[in-house]
C-alpha positions in Angstrom: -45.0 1.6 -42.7 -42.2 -0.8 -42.9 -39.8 2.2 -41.1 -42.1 2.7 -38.6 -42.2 -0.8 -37.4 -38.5 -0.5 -37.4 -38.4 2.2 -35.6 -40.9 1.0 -33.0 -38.3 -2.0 -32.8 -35.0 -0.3 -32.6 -36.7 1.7 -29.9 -37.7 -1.1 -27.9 -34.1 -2.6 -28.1 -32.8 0.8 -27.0 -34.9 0.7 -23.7 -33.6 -3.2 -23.3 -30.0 -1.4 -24.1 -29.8 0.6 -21.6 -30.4 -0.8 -18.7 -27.3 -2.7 -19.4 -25.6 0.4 -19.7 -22.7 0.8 -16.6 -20.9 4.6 -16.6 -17.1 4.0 -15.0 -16.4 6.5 -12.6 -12.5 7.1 -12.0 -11.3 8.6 -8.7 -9.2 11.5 -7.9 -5.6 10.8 -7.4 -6.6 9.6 -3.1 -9.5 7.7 -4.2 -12.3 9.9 -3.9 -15.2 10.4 -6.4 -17.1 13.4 -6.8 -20.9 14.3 -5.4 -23.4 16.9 -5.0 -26.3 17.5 -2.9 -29.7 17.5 -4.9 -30.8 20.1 -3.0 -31.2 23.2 -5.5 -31.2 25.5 -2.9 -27.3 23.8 -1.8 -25.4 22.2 -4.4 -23.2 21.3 -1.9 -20.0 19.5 -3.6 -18.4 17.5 -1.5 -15.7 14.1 -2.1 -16.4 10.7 -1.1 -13.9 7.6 -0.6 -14.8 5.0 -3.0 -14.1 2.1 -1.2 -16.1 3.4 1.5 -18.8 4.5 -0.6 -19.0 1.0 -1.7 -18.6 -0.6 2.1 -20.7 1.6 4.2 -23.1 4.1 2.1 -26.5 2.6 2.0 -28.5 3.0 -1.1 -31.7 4.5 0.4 -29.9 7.3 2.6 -27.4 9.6 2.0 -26.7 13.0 3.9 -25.2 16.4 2.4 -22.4 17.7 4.6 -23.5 21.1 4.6 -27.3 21.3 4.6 -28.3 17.5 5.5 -30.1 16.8 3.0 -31.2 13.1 3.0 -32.3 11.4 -0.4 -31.5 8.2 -2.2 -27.7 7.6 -2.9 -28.3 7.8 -7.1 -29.1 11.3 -6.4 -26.2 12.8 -5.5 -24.1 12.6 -9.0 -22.8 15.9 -9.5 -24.5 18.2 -12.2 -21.6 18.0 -14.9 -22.0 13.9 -14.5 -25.0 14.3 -15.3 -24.9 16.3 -18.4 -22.0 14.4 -19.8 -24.3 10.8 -18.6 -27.4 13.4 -20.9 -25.2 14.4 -23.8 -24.3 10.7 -24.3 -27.2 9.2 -23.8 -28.7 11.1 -27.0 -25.9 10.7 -28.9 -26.5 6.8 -28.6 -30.9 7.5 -29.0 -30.1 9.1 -32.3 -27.6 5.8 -33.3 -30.2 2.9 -32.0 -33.4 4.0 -32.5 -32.7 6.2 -35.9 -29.6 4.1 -37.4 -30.2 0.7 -36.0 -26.6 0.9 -34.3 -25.3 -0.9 -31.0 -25.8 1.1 -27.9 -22.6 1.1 -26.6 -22.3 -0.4 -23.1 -19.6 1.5 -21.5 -20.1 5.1 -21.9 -16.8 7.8 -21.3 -15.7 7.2 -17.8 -16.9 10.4 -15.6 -13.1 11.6 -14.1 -13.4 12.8 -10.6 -12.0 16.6 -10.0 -8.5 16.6 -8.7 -7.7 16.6 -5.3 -8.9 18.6 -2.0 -6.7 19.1 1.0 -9.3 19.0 3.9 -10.0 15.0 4.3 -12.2 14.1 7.3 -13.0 10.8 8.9 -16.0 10.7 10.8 -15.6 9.8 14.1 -18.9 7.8 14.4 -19.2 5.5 11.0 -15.2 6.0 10.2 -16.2 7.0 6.7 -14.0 9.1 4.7 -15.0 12.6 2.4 -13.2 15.6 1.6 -14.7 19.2 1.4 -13.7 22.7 0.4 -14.2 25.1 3.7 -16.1 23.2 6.0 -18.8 20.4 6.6 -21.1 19.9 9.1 -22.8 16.5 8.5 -21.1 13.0 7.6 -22.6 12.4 4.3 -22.7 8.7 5.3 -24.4 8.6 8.6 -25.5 12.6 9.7 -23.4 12.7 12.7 -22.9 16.0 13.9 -19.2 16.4 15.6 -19.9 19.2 17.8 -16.0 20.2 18.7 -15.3 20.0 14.6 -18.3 22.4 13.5 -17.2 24.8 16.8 -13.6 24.8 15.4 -14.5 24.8 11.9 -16.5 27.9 12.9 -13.9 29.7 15.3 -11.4 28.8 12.0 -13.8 31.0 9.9 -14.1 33.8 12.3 -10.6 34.7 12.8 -9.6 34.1 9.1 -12.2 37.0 8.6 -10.9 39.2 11.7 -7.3 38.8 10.2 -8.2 39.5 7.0 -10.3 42.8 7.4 -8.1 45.5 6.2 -6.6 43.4 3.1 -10.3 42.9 1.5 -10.6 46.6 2.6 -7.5 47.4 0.5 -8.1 45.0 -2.1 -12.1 46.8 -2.9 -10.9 50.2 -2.2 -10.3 51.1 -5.7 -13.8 49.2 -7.3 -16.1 51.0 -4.5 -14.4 53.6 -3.2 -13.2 54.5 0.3 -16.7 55.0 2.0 -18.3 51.9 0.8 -15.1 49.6 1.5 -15.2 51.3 5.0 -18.5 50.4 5.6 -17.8 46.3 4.2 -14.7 46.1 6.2 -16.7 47.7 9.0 -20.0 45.0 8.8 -17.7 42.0 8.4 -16.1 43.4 11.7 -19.3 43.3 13.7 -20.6 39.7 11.7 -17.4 38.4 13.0 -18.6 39.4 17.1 -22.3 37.7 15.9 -20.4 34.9 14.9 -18.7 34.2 18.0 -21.0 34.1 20.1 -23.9 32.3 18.2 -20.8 29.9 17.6 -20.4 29.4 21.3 -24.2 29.3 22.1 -24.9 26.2 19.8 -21.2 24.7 21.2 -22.3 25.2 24.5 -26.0 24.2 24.0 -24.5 20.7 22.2 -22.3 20.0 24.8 -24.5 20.7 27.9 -26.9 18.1 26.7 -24.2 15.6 25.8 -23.2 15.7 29.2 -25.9 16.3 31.2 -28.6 14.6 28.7 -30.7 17.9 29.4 -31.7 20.6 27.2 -30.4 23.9 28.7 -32.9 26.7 29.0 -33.4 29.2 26.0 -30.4 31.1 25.1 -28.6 30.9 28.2 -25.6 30.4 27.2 -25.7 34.3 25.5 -25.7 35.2 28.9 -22.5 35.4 30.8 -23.8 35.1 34.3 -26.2 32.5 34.0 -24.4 30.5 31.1 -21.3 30.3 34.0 -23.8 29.0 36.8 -25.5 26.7 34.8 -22.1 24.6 34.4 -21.3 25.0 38.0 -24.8 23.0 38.7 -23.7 20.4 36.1 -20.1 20.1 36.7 -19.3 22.0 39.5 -17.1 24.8 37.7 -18.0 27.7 35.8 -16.3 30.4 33.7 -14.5 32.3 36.7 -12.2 28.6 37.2 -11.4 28.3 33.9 -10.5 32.3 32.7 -9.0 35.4 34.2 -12.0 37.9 35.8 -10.5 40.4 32.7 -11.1 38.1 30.1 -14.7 37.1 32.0 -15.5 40.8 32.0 -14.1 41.2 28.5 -16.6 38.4 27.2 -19.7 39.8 29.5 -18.8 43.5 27.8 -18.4 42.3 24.0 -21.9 39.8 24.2 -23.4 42.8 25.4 -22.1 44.6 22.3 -23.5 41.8 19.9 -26.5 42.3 22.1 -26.9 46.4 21.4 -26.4 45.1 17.1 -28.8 42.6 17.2 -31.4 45.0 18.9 -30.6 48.5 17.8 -27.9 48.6 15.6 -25.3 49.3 18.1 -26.7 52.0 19.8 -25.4 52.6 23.2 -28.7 52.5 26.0 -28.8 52.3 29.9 -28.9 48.6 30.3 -26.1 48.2 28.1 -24.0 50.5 30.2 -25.4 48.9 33.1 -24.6 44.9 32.6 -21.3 45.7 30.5 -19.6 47.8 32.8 -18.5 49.8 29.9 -17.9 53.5 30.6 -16.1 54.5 27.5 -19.9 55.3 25.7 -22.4 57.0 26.6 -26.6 56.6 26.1 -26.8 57.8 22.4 -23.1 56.9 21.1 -22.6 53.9 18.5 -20.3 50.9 19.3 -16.9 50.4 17.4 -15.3 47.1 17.7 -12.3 46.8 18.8 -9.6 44.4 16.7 -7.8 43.8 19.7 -10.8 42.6 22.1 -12.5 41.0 19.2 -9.3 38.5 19.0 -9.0 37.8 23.0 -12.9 37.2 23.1 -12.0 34.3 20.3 -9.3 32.9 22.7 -11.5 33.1 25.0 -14.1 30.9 24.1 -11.6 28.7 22.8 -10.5 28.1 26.5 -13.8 28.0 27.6 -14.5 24.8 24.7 -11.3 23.6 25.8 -12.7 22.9 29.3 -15.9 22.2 28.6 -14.8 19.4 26.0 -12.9 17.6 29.3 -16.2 16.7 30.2 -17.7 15.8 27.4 -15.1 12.6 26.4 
């Protein structure tokens, strides 16, 4: 009985204990700590500065940079904090509660991972994070920077264009000739998806920056329209801002990414009808081309370029 009672008593002590407990976390050599989104379908990992986590993160709310994911700031310590925070946290049950021992106040410090290049300060809150790839969201307030996702994006697309025929190359050997064909091929035609869903959501952003409207569905996809619809805002469109062979060039490949998304590619009348494409015919399958797939990039660049002028 008498080592029940003590038991009973250590274990009371140990739930006194630890809320006294404090877990040092040290930074990364620029002062960031680590994080990770609680979202199991994310697991975003992401960098925070410290001094600004401690200046301008609020408690309640904190935001993953790629999904934004909102939930309480003590949610977001990164999964091998936590099993390092778990692992000790036993050890020191096991010396309280079964050996009468001091919980020990400070625990190991949790060492941040070294270093990332890609720092970003937000340009709404001024708080500071670092990412691998790309972020979308300020983990400290959610602002969105429309011209850093669409660059962040147009970044992504040509590092895939460039690198076609090296991951081609590099799988050839694992998969074999067909099957490496047929990756390098579908990255090909996810890179012409990319672009232009890329400058949809810029262009959709930006129009309703500027003109505090929300454009109509999906007109921006459309060459034509997308180009009148700034002239009614701004008073320019597409044809003062790029040469009539890179406007055609962009009308022809959106009609492309068109004939993917609704029949894999297949050539049909309207396609040869609003591209102005004669090279197919009704039946034939579209093949990207390298070369136009990199103009229609600096293309749309330009086109973000002008549009941006407005928008500051």
């Amino acid at each position: 009985m008498d080592k029940i009672n003590r038991l009973i008593k250590n274990l009371k002590e140990f739930q006194k204990d630890i809320n006294k407990v404090k877990i040092p976390v040290k930074t990364d050599e620029d002062g960031y700590i680590d994080k990770e989104c609680p979202n199991e379908e994310c697991l975003f990992q992401f960098k925070v500065n410290a001094e600004d986590w401690g200046n301008n993160f609020k408690d309640e709310k904190v935001f993953c940079p790629n999904c934004k994911n909102e939930s309480a700031a003590n949610t977001y310590y990164p999964s091998e904090f936590i099993g390092q925070f778990r692992r000790e946290l036993i050890a020191s049950f096991r010396e309280k509660v079964l050996k009468g021992k001091q919980v020990p106040y400070d625990f190991l410090p949790y060492i941040a991972t070294k270093k990332w290049n890609l720092k970003i300060e937000c340009e709404s809150c001024g708080s500071r994070y670092s990412v691998i790839g790309s972020a979308f969201f300020c983990p400290c307030c959610g602002h969105n920077s429309i011209e850093k996702h669409f660059e962040d994006s147009v970044v992504k697309i040509n590092l895939k264009i460039h690198e076609i025929e090296n991951i081609k190359s590099s799988i050839v050997n694992t998969i074999g000739a067909d099957n490496a064909d047929i990756i390098a091929r579908s990255i090909k035609e996810s890179c012409l998806s990319d672009c232009v869903v890329s400058f949809q959501h810029y262009s959709n952003l930006m129009y309703l920056k500027i003109s505090g409207k929300k454009p109509k569905f999906n007109i921006f996809q459309k060459i034509v329209d997308g180009s009148e619809t700034w002239k009614k805002e701004i008073g320019e469109g597409y044809e003062d801002w790029i040469s009539s062979q890179e406007l055609n060039l962009m009308n022809k490949l959106f009609q492309q990414r068109h004939l993917f998304l609704h029949s894999d590619g297949i050539v049909d009348q309207m396609y040869l009808e609003k591209s102005g494409d004669s090279k197919y015919k009704i039946g034939q399958r579209i093949v990207i081309n390298d070369n136009e797939l990199i103009k229609l990039v600096e293309t749309i660049l330009k086109i973000a370029e002008k549009v941006k002028g407005y928008g500051t």
